[in-house]
N, C-alpha and C positions, 0 to 999 in steps of 0.2 A: 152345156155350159154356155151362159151367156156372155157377150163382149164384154161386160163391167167386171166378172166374174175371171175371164181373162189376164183382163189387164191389171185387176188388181196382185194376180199372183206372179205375174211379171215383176211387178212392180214390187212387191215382199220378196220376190227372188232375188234382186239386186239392194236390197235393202240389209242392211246389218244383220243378223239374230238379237243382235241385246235392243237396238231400235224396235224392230217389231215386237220384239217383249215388252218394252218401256209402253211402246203404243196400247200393246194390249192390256198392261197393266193400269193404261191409264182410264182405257173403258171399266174395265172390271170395279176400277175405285169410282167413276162417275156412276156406275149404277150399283155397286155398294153404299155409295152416300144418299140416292134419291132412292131408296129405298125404305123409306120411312116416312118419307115427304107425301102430304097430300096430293091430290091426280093437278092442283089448278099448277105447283109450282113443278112437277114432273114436265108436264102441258109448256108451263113457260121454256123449260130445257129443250126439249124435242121442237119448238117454236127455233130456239137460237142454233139447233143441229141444223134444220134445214137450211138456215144460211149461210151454213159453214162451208168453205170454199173444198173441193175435193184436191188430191196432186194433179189429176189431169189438168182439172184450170186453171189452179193457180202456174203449173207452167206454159200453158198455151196463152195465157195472156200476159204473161212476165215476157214470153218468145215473141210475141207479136210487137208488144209497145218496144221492148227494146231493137227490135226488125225494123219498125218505125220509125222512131227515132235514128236508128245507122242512116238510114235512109235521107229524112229531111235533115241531118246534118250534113250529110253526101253533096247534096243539092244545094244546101246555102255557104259550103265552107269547101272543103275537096272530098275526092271520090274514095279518098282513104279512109273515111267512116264508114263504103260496103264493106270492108270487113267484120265489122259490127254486127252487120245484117245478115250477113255470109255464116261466119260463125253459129250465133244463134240459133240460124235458121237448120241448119248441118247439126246442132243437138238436138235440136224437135224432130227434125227426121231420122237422129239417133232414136232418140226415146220411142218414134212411132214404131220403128223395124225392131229394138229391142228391147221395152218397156225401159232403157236406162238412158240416161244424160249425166255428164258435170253437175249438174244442179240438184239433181234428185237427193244426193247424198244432206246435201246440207239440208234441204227442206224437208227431208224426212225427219234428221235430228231436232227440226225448229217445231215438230210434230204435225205436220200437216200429213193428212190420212187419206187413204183410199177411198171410194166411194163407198166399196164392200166394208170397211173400217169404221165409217158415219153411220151405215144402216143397222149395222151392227149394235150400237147403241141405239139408238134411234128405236130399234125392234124389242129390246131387253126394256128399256124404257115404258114402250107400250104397253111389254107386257104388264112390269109393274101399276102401271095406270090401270090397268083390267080389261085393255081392248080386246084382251082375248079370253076372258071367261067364258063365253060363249061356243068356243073351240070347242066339237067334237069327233072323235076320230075312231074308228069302228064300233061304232054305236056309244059310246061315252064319253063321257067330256076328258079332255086332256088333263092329266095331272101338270102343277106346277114343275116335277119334278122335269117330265119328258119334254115340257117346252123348254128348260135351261139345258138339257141334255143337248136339244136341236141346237140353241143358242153355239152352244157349243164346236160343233161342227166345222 
């Protein structure tokens, strides 16, 4: 199992069950809907996944600028803005040691997803596009069925 693979079921582990449903129900309906869609406007979706920000970064740089900011407030006003920095920085090394922070909860509900979450789509996507007609897997090509089965997984 790899680190992304890790961290994203930390990260579903401290997460709701009706959130990771809603999550998952919202991939199921984005590739239910582009499932009919020719490959250029499937292409344009899997274009706008890839810059879709994952939870890892969206809280490592929500943790950082507001760290920042404690900081250059510290230094132009009083040193009671390191608590700011302090804080913050004591949920990032929450979330590193147990995939959870304060912050997770909400930004999971505002739907921001896992990395494994994005690929997820991302991969159902391609399949629809046909990147994987080609697939063959003990000497014959893979059924559409056994690649949604893996999706699955």
């Amino acid at each position: 199992m790899n680190a992304s693979t890790l961290e994203t079921e930390r990260v579903r582990r401290h997460t709701t069950p009706a959130v990771n449903a809603e999550i998952d129900e919202q991939i199921a309906e984005t590739v239910r809907r582009f499932a009919g869609e020719p490959a250029s406007v499937i292409s344009q979706r899997i274009e706008e996944i890839e810059r879709e920000w994952d939870i890892e970064r969206v809280l490592q740089t929500n943790a950082s600028s507001l760290a920042l900011t404690g900081v250059v407030l510290a230094a132009k006003f009083t040193p009671r803005w390191l608590v700011l920095s302090g804080t913050v920085l004591g949920f990032l090394f929450l979330h590193g040691l147990q995939g959870w922070c304060p912050p997770l909860p909400l930004l999971r509900r505002m739907g921001v997803r896992t990395c494994h979450e994005i690929q997820r789509e991302r991969f159902a996507l391609k399949f629809l596009r046909g990147d994987f007609n080609d697939v063959i897997r003990d000497g014959s090509q893979a059924s559409s069925d056994q690649l949604l089965a893996a999706l699955q997984r």
